[in-house]
C-alpha positions in Angstrom: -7.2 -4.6 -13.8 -3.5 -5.8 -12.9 -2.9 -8.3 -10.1 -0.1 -6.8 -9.2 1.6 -2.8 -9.2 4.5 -1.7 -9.0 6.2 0.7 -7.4 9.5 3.2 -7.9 11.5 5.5 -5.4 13.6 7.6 -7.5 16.0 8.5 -4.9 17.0 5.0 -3.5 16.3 3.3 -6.9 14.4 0.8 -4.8 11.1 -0.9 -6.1 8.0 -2.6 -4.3 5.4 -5.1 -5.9 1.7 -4.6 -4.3 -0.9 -7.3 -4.8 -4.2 -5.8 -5.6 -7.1 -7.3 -3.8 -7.2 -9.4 -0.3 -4.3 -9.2 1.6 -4.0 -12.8 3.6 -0.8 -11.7 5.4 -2.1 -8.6 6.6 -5.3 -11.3 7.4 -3.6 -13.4 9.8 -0.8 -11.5 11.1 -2.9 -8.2 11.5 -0.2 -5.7 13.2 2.9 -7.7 12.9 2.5 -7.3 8.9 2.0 -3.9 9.1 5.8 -3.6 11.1 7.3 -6.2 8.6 5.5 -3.2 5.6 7.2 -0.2 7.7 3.9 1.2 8.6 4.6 1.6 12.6 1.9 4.1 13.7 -1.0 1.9 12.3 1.0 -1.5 13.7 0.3 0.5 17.4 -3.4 1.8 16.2 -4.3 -1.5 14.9 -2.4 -3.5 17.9 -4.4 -1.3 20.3 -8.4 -1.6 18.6 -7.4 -5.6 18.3 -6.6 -5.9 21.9 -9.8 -4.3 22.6 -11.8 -6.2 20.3 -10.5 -9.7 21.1 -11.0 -9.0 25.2 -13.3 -5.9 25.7 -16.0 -7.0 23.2 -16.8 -10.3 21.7 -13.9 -12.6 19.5 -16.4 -12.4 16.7 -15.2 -8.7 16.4 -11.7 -9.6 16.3 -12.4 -12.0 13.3 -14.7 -8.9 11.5 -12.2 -6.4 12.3 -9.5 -8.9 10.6 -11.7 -9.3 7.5 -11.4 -5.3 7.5 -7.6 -5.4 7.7 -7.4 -7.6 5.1 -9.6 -6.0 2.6 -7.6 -2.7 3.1 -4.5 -3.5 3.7 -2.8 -3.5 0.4 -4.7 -0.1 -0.6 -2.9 1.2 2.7 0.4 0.1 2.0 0.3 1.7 -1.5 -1.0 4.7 0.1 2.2 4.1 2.5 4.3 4.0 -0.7 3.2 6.9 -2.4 3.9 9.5 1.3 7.0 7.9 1.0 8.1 8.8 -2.9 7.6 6.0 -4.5 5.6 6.4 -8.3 3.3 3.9 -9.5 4.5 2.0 -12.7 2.7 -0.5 -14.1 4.6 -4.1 -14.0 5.7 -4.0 -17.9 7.9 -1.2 -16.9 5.8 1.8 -18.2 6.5 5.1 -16.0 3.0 6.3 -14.8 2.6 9.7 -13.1 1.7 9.7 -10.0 -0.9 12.4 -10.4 -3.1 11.2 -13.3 -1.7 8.0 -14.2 -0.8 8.5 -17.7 1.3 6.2 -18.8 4.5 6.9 -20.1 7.4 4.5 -22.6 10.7 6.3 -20.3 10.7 7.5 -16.7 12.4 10.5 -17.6 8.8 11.4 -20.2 6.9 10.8 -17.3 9.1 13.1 -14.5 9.3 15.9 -17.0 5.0 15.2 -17.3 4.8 15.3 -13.5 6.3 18.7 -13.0 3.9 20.2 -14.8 0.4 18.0 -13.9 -2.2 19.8 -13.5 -4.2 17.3 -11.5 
């Protein structure tokens, strides 16, 4: 498995690198990394449910529900990627659709692939 994925907007031309695995940012700075990532309406959701776990319930929670943000944070921000048009490539530059993953040696192989996916 790779450490790290990238990702491609077509449009903008713009790419992202996601680390696979534990995200310590998204860790210890719970909401304020997802604002830094662009993901706004889960900063709120996940600002609100850590208020409430650090003063309705016990700290413990907070620290558990960290350990949760953590653990799927990075998943979330490539699932943030993806709604947003960016296409996975793999960090050699191979083009991979976005559908099935094959991989593919030019991006314009792998658009011309993705039009007609059938998964």
């Amino acid at each position: 498995m790779e450490d790290n994925v990238k990702y491609k907007q077509t449009a903008s031309g713009r790419t992202e690198i996601v680390k696979r695995g534990f995200s310590w940012p998204a860790f210890f700075f719970n909401f304020l990394w997802y604002i830094y990532k662009g993901m706004f309406g889960k900063a709120i959701v996940v600002f609100i449910l850590n208020v409430v776990c650090a003063f309705i319930f016990f700290p413990i929670v907070s620290i558990i529900f960290s350990i949760i943000l953590g653990y799927f944070g990075n998943n979330q921000y490539e699932d943030y990627l993806i709604a947003n048009g960016y296409t996975r490539i793999s960090m050699d530059d191979k083009w991979e659709c976005g559908s099935c993953g094959k991989t593919f040696r030019t991006k314009r192989d792998a658009e011309k692939h993705e039009k007609h996916c059938k998964k």
